[in-house]
C-alpha positions in Angstrom: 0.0 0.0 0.0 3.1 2.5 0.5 3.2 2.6 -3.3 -0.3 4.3 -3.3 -0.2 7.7 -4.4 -2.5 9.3 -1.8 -0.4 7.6 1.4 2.7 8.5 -0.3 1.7 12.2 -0.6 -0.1 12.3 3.3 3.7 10.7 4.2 5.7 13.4 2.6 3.5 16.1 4.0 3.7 14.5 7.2 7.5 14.3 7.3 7.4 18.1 6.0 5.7 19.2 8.4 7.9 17.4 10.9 10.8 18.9 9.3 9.4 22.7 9.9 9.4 21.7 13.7 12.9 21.5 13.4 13.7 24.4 11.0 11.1 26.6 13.4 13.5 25.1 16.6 16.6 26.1 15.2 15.7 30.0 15.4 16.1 29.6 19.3 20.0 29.3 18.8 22.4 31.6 17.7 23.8 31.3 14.1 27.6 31.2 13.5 29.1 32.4 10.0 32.4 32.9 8.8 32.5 35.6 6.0 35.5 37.2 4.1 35.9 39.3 1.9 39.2 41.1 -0.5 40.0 43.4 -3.5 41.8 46.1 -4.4 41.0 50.3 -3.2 43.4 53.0 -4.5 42.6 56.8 -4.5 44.8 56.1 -8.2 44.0 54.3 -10.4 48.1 53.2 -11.2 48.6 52.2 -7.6 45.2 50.4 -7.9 47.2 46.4 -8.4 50.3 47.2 -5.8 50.5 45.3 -3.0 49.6 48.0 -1.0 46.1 48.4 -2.5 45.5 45.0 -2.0 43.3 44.7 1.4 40.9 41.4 2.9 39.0 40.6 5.8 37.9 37.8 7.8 36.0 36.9 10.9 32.7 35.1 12.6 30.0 36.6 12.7 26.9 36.1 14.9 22.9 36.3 14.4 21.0 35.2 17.6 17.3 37.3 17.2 17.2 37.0 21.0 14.6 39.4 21.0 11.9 37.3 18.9 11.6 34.6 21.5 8.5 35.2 22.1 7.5 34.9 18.6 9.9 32.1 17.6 8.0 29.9 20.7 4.7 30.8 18.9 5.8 30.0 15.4 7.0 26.5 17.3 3.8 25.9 18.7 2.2 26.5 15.1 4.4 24.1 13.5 3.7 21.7 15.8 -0.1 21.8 15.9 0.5 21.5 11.8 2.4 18.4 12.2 -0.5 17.0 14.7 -2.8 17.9 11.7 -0.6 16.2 9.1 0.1 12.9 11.6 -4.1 12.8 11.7 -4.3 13.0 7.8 -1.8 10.7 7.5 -3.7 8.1 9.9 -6.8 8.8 8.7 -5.2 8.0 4.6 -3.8 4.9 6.1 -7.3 3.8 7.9 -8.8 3.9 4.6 -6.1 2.5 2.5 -7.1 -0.5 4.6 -10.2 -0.4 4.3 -10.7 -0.3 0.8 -7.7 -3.0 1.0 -10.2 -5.2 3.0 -13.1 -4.4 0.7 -11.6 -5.2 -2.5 -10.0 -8.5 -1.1 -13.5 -9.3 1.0 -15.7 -8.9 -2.8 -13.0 -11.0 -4.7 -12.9 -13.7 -2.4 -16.9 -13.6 -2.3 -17.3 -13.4 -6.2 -14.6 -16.1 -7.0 -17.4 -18.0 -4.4 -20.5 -17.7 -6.1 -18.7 -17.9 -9.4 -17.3 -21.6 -8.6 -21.3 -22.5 -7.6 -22.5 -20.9 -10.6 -20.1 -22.9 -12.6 -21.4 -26.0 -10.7 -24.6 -25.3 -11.6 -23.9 -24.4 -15.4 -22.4 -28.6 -15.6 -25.4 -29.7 -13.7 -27.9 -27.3 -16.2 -26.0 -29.2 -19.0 -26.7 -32.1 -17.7 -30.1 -32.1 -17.2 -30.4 -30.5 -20.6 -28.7 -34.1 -21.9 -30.8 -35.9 -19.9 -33.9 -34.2 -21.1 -32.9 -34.9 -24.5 -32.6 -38.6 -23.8 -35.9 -38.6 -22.2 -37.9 -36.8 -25.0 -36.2 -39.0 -27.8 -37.2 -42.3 -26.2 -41.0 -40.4 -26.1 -40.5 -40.5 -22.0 -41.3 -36.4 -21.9 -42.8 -33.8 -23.9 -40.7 -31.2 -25.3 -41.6 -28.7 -22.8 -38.9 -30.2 -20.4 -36.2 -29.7 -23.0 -37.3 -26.2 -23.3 -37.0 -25.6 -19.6 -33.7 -27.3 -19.2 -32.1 -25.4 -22.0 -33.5 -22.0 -20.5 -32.0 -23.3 -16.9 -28.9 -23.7 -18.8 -29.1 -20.6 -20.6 -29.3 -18.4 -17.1 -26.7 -20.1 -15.8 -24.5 -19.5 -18.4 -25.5 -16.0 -18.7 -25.0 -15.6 -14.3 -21.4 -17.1 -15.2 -20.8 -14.4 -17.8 -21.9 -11.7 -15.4 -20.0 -13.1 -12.3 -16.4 -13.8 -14.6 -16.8 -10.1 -15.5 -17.1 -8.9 -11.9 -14.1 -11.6 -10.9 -12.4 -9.2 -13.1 -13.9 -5.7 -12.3 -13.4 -7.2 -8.2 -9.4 -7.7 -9.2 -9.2 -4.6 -11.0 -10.4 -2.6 -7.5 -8.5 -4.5 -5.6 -4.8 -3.7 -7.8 -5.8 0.1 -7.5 -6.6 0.3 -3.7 -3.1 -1.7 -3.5 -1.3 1.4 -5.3 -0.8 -1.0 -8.4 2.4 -3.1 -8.1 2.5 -4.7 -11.9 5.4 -2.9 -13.4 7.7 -3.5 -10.8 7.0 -7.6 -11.3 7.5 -6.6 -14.9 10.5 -4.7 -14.7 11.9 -7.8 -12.4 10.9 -10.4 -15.0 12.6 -8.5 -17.7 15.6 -7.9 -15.3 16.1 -11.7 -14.9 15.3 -12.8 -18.3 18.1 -10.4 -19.5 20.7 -11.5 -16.9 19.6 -15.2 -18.1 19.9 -14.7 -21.6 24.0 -12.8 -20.5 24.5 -16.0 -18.9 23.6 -18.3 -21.9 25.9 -16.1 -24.1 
């Protein structure tokens, strides 16, 4: 389910918010920096590349907005009610990732059911359709029996239609709420059959 594209986006949200707690932190503490600078000044412009026109500094310098605490502890308590609100999304994203998870895996399971009795009763629909048949060519039935056996068989066939092309509809909800997952097995396959065919060689 990590691979589905809603839980991936709640996750990175999540762990951005998480990273402005720390970003929001950081203005409590003083900043170092080391700057320097250099170049040439001359009040001429012929003594401008002498080595006395040369000049350069260096030295640490410090930002500390000791003054903003106040508003630095607010900006804190902001971030972190964000990232409470982002860690509720992302539970929330999750809960139903399973959910539809469970669904899709609960109606595939039942519909591969009901299409194994349906195929059950499509053999036995043929063969009381055969048996009919038999019957009414000795001159043991009338013809309506036939008639009712083949429209038995004809439902049943048509309910196994209907149920093979909800197996199918049931498999194709059940890939998406699981984020996909094809192409990787298709890139691995490809992977291995090219590392095969480098080994035959």
């Amino acid at each position: 389910m990590l691979r589905r594209p809603d839980v991936q986006r709640a996750e990175q949200q999540l762990a951005a918010a998480t990273a402005n707690i720390g970003v929001a932190k950081a203005d409590l503490f003083p900043k170092f920096f080391l700057t320097g600078a250099g170049g040439f000044e001359s009040v001429s412009a012929s003594d401008w590349f002498t080595s006395g026109a040369q000049f350069w500094s260096a030295g640490p310098t410090v930002q500390w907005r000791i003054f903003d605490a106040g508003r630095i502890r607010a900006n804190i308590r902001v971030q972190n009610a964000r990232q409470e609100q982002a860690l509720d999304a992302y539970e929330q994203t999750v809960l139903t990732a399973f959910e539809e998870v469970e669904n899709g895996l609960a109606a595939y399971a039942n519909e591969q059911i009901r299409r194994n009795s349906l195929e059950d009763a499509v053999i036995s629909s043929r063969n009381s359709l055969d048996l009919a048949n038999k019957l009414y060519a000795n001159g043991l039935t009338d013809f309506l029996h036939v008639l009712d056996a083949e429209r038995s068989l004809y439902q049943a066939q048509d309910a196994l239609v209907q149920s093979d092309r909800t197996v199918s509809a049931d498999l194709v909800s059940l890939y998406k709420s699981l984020g996909g997952g094809w192409e990787s097995l298709e890139k691995q396959s490809s992977l291995a059959l090219a590392q095969a065919n480098n080994l035959s060689k």
